[in-house]
C-alpha positions in Angstrom: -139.3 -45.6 216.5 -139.0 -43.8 220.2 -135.4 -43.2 219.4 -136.4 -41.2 216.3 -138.5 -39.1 217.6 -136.3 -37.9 220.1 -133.6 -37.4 218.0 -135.8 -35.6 216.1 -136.7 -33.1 218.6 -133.4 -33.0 219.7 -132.4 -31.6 216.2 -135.2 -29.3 216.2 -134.7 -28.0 219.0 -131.3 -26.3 218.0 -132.7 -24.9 215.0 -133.4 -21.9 216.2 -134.5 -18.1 214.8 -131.2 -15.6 214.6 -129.9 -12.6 213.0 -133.4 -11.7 212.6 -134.3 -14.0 209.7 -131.7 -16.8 209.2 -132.5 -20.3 210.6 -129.4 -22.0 212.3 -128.2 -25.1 210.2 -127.8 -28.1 211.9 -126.4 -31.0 210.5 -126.4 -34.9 212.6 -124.1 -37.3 211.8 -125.1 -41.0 212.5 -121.8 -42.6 214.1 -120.6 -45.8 215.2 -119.3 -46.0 218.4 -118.6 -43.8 221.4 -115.4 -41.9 221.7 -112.8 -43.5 224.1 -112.1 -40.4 225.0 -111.8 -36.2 224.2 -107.7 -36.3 223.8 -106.4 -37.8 220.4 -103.3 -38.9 221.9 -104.6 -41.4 224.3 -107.1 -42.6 221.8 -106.9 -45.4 218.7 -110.5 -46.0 217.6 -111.8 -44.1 214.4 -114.5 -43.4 216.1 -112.2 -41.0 218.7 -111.1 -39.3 215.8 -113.5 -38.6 214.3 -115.5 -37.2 216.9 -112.4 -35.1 218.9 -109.5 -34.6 216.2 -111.3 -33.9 213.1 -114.0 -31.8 214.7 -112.1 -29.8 217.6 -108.6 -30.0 217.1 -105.8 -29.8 214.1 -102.7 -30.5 213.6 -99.2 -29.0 212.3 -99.7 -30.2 208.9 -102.8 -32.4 207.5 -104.3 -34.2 204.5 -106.0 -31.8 201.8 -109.6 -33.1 201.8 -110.3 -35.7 199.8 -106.5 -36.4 199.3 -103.6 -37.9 200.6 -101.5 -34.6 200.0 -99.7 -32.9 203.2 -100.8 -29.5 203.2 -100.3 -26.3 205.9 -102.5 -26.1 209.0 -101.4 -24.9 212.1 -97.8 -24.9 210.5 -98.1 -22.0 208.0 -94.6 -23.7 206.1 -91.8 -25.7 206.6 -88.3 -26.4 205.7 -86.1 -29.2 205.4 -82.5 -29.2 205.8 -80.5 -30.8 203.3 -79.9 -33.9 204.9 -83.4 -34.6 205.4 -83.1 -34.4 209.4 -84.7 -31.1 210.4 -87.4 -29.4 210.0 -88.4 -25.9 211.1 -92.2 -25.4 211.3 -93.8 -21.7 211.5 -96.3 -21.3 213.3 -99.5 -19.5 212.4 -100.3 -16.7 214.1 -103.9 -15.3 215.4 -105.0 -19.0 216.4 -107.4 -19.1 219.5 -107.9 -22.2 221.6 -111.8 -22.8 222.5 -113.0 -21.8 225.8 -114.9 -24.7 228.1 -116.6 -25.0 231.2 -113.8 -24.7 233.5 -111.3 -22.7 231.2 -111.1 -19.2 229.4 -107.6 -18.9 227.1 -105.5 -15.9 228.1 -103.5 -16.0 224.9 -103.0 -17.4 221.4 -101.7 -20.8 219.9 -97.7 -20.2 220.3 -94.7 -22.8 220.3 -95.4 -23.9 223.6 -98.3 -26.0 222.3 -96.0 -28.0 220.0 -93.5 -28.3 222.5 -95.8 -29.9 225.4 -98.2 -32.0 222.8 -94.8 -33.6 221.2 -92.7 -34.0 224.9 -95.9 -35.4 226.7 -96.1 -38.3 224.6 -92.3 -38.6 224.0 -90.2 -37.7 227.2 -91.4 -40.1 230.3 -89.8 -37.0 232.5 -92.9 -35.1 231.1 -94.8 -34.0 234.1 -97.7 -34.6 232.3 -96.3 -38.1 230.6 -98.8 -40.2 232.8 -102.1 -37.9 232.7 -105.0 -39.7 232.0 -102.8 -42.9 232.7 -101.8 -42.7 229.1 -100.0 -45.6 226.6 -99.6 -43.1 223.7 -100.0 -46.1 221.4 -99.6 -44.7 218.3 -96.8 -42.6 218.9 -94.9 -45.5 220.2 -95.9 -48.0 217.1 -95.0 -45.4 214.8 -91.5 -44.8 216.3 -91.6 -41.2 216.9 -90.0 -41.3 220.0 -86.9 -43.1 218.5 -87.3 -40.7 215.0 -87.0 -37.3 217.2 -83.6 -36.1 218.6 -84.5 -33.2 220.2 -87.2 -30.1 219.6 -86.5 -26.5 219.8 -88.2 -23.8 220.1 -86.9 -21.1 218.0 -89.4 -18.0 219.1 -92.8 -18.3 219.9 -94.0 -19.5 216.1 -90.8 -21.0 215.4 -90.2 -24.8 216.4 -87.4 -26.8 214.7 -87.1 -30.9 215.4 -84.0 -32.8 214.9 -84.5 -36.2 213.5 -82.1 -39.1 214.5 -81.7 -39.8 211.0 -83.8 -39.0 207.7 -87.3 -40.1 207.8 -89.6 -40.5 204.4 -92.3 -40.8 207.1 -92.1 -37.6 209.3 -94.5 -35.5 208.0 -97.0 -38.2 207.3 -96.7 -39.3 210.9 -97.2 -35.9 212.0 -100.8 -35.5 209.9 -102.2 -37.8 211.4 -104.9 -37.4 214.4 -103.1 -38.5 217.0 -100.4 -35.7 216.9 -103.8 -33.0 217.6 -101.9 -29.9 219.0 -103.2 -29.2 223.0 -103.6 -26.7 225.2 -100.5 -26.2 227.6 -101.8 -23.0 229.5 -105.0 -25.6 229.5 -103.2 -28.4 230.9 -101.3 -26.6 233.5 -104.8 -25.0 234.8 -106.6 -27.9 234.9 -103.5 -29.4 237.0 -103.0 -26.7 239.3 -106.7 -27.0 240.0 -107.1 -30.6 240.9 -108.8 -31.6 238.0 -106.7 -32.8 235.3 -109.6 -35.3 234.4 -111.4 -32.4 232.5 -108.2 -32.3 230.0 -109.7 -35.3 228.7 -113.9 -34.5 229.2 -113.6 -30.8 228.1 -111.5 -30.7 225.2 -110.1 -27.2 224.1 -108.5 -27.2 220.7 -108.4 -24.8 217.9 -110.6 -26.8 215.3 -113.7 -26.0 213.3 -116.4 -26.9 216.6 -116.7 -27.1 219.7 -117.7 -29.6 222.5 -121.3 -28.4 223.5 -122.5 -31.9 225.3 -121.8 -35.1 225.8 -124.3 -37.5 226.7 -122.8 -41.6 226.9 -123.6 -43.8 224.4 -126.3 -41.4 222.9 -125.1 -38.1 221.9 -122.5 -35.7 221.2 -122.9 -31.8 220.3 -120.9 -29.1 218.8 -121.2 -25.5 218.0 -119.3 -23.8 215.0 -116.0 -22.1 216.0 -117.2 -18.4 215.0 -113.1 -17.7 215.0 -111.6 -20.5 213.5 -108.7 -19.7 211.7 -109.9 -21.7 208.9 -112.6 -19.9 207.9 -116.0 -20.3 210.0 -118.2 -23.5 209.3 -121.1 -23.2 207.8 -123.2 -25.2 209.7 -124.2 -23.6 213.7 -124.5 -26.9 215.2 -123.0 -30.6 214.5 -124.4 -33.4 216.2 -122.9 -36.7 216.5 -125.9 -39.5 216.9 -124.3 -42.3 218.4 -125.9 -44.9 216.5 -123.9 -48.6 217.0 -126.7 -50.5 215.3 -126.0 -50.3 211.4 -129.5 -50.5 210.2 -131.0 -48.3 212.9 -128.0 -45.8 211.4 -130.2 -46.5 207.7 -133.8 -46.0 209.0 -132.5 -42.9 210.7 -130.6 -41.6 207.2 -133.9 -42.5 205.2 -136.1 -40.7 208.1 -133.6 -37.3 208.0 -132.9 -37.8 211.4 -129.2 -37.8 210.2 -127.6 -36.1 206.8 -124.6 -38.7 207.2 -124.2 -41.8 208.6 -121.3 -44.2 209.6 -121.1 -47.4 206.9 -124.3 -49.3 206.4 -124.5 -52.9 206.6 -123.7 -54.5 203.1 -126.9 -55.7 202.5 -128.6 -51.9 202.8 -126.1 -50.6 200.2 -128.2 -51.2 197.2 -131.5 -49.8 198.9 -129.8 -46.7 199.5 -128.2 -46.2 196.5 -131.5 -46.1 194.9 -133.4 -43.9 197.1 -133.4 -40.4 195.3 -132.7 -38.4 198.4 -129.5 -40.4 199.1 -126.0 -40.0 197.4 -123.6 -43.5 198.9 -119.7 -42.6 197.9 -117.6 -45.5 198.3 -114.2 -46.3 197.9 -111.7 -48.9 197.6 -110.7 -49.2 201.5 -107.4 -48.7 202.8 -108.1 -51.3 205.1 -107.4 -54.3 206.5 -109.9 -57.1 208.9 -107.7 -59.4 211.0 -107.5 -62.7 213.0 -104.9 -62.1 215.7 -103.2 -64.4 218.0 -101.8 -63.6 221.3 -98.4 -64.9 221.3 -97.9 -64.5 225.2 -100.8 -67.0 225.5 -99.9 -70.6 225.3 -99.7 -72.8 223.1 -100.3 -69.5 220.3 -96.4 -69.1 221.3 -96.0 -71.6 219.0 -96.2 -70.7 215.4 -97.4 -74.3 214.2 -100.5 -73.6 216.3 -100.7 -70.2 214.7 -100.8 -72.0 211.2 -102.7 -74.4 212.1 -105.8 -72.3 213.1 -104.8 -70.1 209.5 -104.9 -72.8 207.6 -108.8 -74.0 209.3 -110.5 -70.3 208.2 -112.5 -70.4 205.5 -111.7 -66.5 204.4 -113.5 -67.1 201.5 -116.8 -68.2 203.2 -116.2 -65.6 205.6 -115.9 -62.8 202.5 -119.0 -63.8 200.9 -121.2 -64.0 204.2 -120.1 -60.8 206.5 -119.2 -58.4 203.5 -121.6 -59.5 200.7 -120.2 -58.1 198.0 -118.7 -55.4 199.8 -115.3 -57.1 200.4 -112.3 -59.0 199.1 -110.3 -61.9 200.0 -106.8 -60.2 201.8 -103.7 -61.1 200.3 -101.8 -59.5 203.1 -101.9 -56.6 205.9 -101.1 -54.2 203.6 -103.7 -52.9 201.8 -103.6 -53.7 197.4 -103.0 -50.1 196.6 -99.7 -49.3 198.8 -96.6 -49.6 198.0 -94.7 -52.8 198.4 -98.7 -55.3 198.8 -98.3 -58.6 197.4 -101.2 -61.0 197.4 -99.6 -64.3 199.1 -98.8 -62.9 202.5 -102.2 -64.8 203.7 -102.3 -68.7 204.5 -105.0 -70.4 202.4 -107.3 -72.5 203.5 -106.3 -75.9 204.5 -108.2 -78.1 206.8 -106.7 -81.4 206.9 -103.4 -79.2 206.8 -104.7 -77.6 210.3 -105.4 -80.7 211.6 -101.6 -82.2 211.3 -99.8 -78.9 212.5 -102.0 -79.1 215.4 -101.3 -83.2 216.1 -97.9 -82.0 215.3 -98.1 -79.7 217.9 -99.5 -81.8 220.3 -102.7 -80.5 220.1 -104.9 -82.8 218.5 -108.5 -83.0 220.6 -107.3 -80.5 223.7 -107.1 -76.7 222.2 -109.9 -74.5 223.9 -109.2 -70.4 223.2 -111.5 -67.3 223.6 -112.2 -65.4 220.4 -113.0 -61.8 221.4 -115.2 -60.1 218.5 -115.6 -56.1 218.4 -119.1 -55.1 219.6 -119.7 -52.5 217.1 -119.7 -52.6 213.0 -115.9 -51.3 211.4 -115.8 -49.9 207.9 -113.0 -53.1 207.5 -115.3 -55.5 209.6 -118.9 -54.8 209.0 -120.1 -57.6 211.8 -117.4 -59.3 214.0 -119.7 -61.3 215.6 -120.7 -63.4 212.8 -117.3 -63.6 211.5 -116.6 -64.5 215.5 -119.7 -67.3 214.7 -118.1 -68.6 211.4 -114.3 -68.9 213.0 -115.3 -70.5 215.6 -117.1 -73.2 213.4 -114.3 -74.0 211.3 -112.4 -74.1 214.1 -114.3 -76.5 215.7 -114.2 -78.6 212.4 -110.7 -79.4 213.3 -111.4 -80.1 217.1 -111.0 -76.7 217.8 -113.1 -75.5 220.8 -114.0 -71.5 221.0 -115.8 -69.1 223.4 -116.4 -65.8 221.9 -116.2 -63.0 224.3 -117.1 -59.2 223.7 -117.4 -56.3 225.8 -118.3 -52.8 224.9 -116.1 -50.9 223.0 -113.7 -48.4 225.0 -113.7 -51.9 226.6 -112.9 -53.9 224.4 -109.9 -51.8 223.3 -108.7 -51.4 226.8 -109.0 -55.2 227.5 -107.0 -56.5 224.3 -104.4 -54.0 224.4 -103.4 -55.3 227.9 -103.4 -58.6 225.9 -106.6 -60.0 228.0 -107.5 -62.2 225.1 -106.2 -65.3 223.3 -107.5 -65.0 219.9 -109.4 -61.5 218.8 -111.1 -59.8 215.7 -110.0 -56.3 214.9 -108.0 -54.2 212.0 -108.5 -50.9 211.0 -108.1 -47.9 208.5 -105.0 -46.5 207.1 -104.4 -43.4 208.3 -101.5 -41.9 205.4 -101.6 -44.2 202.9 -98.4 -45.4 203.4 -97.4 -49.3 204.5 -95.5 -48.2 207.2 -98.6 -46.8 208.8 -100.5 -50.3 209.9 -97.8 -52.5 209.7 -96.0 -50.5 212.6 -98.9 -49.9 214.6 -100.1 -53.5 214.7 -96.9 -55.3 214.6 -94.3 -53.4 215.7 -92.0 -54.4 219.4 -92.7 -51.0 220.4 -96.3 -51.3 220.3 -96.4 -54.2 222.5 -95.8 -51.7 225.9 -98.4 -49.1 224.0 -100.7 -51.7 223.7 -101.2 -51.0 219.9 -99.6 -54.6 219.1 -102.0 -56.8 220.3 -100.7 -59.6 219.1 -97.8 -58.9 221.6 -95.5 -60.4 218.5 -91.8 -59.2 218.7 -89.7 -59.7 215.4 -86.4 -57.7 215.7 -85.5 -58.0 212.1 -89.4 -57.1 210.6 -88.3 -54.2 212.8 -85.1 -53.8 211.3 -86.4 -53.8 208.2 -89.5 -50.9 209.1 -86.8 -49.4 210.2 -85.2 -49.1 207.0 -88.5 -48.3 204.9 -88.9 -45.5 207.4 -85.2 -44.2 206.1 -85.4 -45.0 202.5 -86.4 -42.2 200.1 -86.5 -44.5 196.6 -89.6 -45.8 196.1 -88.4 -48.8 194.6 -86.1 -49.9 197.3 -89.1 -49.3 199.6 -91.5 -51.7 197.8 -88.8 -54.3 197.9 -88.4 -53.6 202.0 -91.8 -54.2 203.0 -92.4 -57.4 200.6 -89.5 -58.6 202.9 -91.7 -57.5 206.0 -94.1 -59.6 204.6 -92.4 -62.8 203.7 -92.0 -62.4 207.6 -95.4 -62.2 208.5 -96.8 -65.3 206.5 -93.8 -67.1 207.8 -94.6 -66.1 211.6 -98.8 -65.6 211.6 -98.8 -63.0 214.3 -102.3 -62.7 212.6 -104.1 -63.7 209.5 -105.4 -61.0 207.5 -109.0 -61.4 206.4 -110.4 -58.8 203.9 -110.3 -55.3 202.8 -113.9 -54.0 202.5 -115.1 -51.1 200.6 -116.1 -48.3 202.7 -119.5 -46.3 201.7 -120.6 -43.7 203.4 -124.5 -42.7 202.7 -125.1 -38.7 202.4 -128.1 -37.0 202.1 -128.1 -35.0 198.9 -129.5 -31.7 201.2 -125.6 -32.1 202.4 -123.3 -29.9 200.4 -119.5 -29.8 199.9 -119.3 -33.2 201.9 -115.6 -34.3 200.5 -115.0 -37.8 201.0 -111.9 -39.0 203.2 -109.4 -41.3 201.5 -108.9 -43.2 204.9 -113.2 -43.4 205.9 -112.6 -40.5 208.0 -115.4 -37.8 208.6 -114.4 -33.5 208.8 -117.2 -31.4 208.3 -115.0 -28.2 208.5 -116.4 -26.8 205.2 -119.8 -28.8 204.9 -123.1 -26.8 204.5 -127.1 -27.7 204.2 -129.4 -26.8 202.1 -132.0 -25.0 203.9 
């Protein structure tokens, strides 16, 4: 229990005496993984957002805690022309930007933040575009660049954008992490210097903390914003305890070495749930746990292969061993609760089925692929590698052959969005609510050159038709649009949807005003501890 003990007296430590009396709060969150990085727009994990955009940055508009509700942020109010095409933001006024290291602020949040966070991602003229050799995948899956016309800026805490046509979507799109408002006078600093590889290791946003430390694979530390424009935190210090091991994440919960931790494994759940110092919320996920192929990769260019190794899976079996309770058989990519699921987008399991489409194919005895797993635990896949493990068995049931690769995460996420792999394990967490949301980041032909779409699948009329939920106000007519979507992907098998799990997140009960996230996201803006 080394690792204990020194997180232990790393907490200590930074409780420490002031105002005379008072006794610094500091609250350690157990996480998964290591951020890929300190800039939201470059990154795609949960685990980057959740450590950069929920803790030092914000957005125009965001969720409402707990909710899936746009509300204000660093947009005080908007309006919408009639035609549903443009939107004027105003600004709020009196926002600082954090200091770091290597940069002091010698003004306030203005326009030109909006301005340069939008255009770097969307105009390749940018000078800043290829900073941090950056894909902006999910401002490319999402089809922002194609959504926005052109953005003004009115005055300095005026900024209008001009849609290419109406856009159900906008603001949603807009919420989420990704679209974190940067520093420009930081940007242009750090590029004048020499050094725009601090933009990235030094983040300066307006948000609730900010970046103390950074230690790989082990540690990250915060301090409260004192100024945020939110209202100060209540706690001093946050520390994320980078923690990829899920039961190390429980002995350290149960030891108050962490007040929150990152999901358990399944099997903990109950254990926690009856330990009296331990609340576990859980919810339904908005999620999704996939089997991708690689169409670029022969013979997964053809979809009989695709089918073929569907139809082998045992989902079932896969359900019952990885999620234990904790998970349910997926119908489709789109999680139950959105608009427009259906529960036959999968392909059920079929052995001797497999077996013909892959004689049929020409494959009978001779199909050898690499399965890449994740390395780390996902609220939608609680343990890749033994999913990787029962895969690659049914596979080889049907004279399949398999090598299951992994690397580390940031890795791992580098590697299969360049499109490294034949076969990989992967998913993820909506991030609105909204179908649009994972269907066009995973599938969409625009997130092929982002890297988002890693199964490098190109449909132009599923695109067409995203196209068209993305335009349609009537919820009806939406529902009907993305069933279509659907119908495409059980026809194609750019991947086979796996599970939705339900996400639980154990909190100690010394933790106060801890809201839980709709989409298993963690913001501890408003949390406090009971001294």
């Amino acid at each position: 229990m080394k690792s204990l003990q020194l997180l232990r007296t790393a907490v200590l430590a930074s409780s420490v005496l002031v105002a005379g009396h008072a006794t610094a709060k500091t609250l350690v969150y157990c996480s998964e993984a290591s951020p890929e990085t300190f800039t939201p727009m470059i990154g795609t994990a949960d685990s980057t957002m959740d450590a950069a955009a929920k803790t030092i940055f914000n957005r125009l508009v965001e969720f409402k805690p707990g909710s899936t509700e746009i509300g204000p942020a660093l947009a005080e109010s908007w309006d919408v022309s009639p035609d549903g095409k443009t939107y004027t933001f105003h600004l709020r006024k009196g926002v600082k930007f954090h200091s770091s290291a290597h940069f002091t602020p010698t003004r306030e949040f203005n326009a030109d933040d909006v301005l340069y966070t939008f255009n770097r991602q969307r105009d390749e003229d940018n000078p800043y575009h290829k900073l941090g050799n950056a894909s902006y995948e999910y401002f490319n899956a999402l089809g922002l660049g194609s959504m926005i016309g052109k953005i003004e800026k009115v005055d300095d805490y005026t900024v209008r954008f001009t849609l290419t046509a109406p856009n159900v979507t906008f603001l949603s799109g807009i919420a989420l992490d990704y679209m974190s408002i940067m520093s420009l006078e930081q940007t242009q600093k750090m590029v004048a210097a020499g050094t725009p590889e601090l933009i990235d290791r030094e983040p300066v946003g307006t948000g609730p903390f900010m970046l103390q430390a950074y230690m790989l694979d082990s540690q990250i530390r915060y301090t409260a914003n004192k100024d945020y424009w939110g209202g100060a935190p209540k706690i001093d210090t946050l520390v994320f305890a980078i923690t990829p091991e899920p039961t190390v994440r429980v002995e350290r919960l149960k030891a108050d070495e962490c007040q929150v931790a990152a999901p358990p494994p399944p099997s903990a759940v109950a254990g926690l749930k009856g330990d009296p110092n331990i609340d576990v919320l859980q919810l339904k996920g908005q999620n999704i746990g996939v089997l991708g192929f690689n169409v670029e990769h022969k013979p997964l260019d053809d979809v009989r292969v695709r089918m073929a190794l569907s139809k082998a899976v045992n989902r079932q079996a896969i359900v019952d061993a990885v999620y234990e309770g904790a998970g349910t058989v997926a119908g489709s990519v789109v999680p139950p609760a959105q608009l427009g699921a259906v529960k036959d987008a999968a392909v059920e399991y079929d052995p001797e089925g497999a077996k013909k489409l892959l004689a049929e194919a020409g494959h009978a005895d001779d199909l050898k692929l690499t399965l890449w797993a994740m390395p780390v635990s996902r609220p939608y896949n609680p343990n890749a590698r033994r999913m990787a493990e029962l895969i690659q068995a049914d596979w080889a049931a049907v004279g399949v052959k398999s090598e299951i690769v992994t690397y580390e995460w940031g890795e791992y996420l580098k590697r299969t969005a360049a499109g490294e792999h034949d076969t990989f394990l992967l998913g993820g967490s909506s991030d609105n609510g909204d179908p649009d949301n994972m269907l066009s980041y995973m599938l969409t032909c625009e997130g092929i050159a982002g890297g988002s779409n890693r199964s490098r699948w190109c449909d132009r009329d599923f695109d067409k038709l995203l196209m068209q939920g993305r335009e349609t106000a009537d919820a009806t007519e939406r529902a009907d649009i993305y069933r279509k979507a659907q119908d495409i992907l059980k026809e194609q098998v750019p991947l086979e949807p796996i599970a939705h799990s339900v996400v639980s997140i154990p909190v100690r009960k010394s933790v106060l005003n801890y809201v839980l996230d709709p989409f298993g996201r963690q913001n501890f803006a408003h949390v406090d501890i009971a001294e």
